[in-house]
Backbone bond lengths (Angstrom), bond angles and torsions (degrees), N, CA, C in turn:
res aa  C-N    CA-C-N  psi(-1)  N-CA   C-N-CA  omega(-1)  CA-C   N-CA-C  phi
1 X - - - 1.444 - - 1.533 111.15 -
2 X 1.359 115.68 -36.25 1.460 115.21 -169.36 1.438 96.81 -81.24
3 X 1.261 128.00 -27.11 2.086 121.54 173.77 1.367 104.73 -60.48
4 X 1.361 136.02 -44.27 1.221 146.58 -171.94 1.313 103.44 -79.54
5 X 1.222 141.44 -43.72 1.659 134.36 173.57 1.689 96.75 -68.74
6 X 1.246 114.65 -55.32 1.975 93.14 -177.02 1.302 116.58 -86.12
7 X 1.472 126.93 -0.31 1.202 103.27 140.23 1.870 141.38 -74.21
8 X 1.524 113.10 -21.53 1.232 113.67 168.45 1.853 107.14 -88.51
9 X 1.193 121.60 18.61 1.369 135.91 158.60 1.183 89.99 -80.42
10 X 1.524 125.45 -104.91 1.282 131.37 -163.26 1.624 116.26 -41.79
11 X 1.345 120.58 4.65 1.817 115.99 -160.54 2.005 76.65 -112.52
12 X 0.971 111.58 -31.65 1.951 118.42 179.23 1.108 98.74 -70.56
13 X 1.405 125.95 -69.07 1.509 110.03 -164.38 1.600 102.08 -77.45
14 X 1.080 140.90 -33.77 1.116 102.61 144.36 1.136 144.40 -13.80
15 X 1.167 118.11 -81.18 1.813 124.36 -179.68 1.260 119.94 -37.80
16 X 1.477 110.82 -42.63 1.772 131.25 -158.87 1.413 85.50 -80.30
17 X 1.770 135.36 -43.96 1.073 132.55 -164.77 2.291 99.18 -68.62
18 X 1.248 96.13 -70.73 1.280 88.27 165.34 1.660 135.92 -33.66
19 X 1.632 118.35 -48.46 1.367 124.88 175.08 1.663 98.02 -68.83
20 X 0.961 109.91 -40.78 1.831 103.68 167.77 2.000 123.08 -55.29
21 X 1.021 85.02 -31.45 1.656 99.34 -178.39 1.362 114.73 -62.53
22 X 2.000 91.96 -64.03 1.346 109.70 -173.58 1.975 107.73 -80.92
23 X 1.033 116.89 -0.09 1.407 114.52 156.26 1.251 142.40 -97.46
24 X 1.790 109.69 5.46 0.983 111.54 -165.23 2.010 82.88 -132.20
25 X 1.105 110.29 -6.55 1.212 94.67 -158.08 2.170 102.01 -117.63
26 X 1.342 88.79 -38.41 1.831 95.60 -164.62 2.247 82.61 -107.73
27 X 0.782 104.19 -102.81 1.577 123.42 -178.90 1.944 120.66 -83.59
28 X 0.996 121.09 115.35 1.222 124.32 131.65 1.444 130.62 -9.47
29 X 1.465 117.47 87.83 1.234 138.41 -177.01 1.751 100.84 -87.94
30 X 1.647 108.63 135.32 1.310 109.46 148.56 1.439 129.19 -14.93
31 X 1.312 138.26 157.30 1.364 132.57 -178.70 1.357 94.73 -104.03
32 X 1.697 130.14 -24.00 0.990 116.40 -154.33 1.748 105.84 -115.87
33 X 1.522 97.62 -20.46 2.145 91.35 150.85 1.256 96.40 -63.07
34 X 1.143 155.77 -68.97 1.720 143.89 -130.69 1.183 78.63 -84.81
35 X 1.422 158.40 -16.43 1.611 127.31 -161.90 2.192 93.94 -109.58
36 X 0.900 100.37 -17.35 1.343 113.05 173.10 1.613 102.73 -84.82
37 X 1.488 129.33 -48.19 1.236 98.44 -163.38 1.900 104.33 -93.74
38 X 1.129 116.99 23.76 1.262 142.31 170.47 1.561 103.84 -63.72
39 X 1.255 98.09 -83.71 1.600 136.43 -178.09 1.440 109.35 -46.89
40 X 1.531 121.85 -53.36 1.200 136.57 -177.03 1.774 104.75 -68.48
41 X 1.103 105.97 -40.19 2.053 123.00 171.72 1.666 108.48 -47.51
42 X 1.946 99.10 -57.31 1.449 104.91 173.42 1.238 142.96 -100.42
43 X 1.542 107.19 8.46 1.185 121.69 153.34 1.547 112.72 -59.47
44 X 1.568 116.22 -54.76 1.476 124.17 -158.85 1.911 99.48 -68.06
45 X 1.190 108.36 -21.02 1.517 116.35 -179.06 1.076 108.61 -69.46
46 X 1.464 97.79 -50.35 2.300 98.06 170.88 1.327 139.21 -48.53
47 X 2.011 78.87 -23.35 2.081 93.06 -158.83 1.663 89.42 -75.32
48 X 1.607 101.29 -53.28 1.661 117.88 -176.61 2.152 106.39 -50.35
49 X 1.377 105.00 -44.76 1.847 92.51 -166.93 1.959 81.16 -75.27
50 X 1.271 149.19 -44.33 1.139 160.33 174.55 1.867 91.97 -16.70
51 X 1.488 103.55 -76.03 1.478 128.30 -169.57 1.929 112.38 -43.88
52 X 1.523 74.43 -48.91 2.025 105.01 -171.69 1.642 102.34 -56.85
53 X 1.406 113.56 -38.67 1.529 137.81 -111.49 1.554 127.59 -16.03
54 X 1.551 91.52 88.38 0.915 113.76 157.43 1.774 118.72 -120.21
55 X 0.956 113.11 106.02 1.590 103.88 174.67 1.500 126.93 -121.02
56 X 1.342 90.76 85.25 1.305 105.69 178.62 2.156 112.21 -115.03
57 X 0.980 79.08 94.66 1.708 95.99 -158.11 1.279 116.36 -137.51
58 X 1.744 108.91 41.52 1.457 133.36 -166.03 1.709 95.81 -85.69
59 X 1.074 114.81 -43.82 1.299 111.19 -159.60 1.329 125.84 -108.55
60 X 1.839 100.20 14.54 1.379 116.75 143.77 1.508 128.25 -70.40
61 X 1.126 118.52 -20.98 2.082 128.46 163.88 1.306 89.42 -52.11
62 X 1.554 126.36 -70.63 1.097 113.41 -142.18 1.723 108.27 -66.64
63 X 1.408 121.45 -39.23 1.384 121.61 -178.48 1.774 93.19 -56.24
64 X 1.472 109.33 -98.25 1.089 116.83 166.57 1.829 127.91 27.11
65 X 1.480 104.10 -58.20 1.239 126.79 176.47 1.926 121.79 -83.76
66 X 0.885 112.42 -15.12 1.309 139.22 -164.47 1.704 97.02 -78.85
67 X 1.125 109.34 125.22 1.661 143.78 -170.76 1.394 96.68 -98.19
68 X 1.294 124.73 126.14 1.825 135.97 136.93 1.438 102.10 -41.66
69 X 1.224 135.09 -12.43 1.600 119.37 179.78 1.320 92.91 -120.74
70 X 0.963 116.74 37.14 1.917 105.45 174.89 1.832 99.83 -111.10
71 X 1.240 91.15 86.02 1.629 96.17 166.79 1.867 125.96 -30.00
72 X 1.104 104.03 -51.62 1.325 103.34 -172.88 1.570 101.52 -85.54
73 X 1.104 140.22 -35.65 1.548 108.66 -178.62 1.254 125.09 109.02
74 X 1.408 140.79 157.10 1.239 117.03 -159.98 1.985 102.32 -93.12
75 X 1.229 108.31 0.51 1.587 113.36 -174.40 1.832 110.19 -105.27
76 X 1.702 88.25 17.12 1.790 73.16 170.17 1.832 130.55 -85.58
77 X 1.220 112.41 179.18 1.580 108.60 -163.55 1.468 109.36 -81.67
78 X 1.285 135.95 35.42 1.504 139.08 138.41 1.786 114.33 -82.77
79 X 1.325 81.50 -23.17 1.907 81.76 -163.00 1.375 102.61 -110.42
80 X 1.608 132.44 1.21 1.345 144.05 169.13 1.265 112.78 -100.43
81 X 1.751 129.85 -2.55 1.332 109.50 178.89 1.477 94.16 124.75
């Protein structure tokens, strides 16, 4: 069960990585498929660290949350220390 939850993990972020590609790169994607297939990516990560149990999946918010208009980035010096 746990091969089959991280593999439809990795088959999600996949996709979201692709709808990210192809929205930033060829066409203009919805805001709200890319914020869904986000969510749907890190949900399946939860079910799988859930399975593992391990849940250490703190520092998926921070990606997760992260704006195309957020100038600074997820490595700026509030969030490094």
């Amino acid at each position: 069960m746990k091969n089959k939850v991280l593999l439809l993990a990795f088959a999600a972020f996949t996709l979201a990585a692709i709808f990210s590609v192809v929205s930033n790169f060829l066409t203009p994607l919805s805001p709200t498929l890319l914020f869904a297939a986000r969510w749907i990516a890190i949900a399946t990560l939860a079910v799988y660290a859930f399975y593992k149990r391990s849940l250490r999946l703190g520092f998926l918010w921070r990606w997760s949350s992260a704006r195309p208009s957020d100038t600074t980035g997820l490595m700026s010096r509030s969030t490094c220390g």
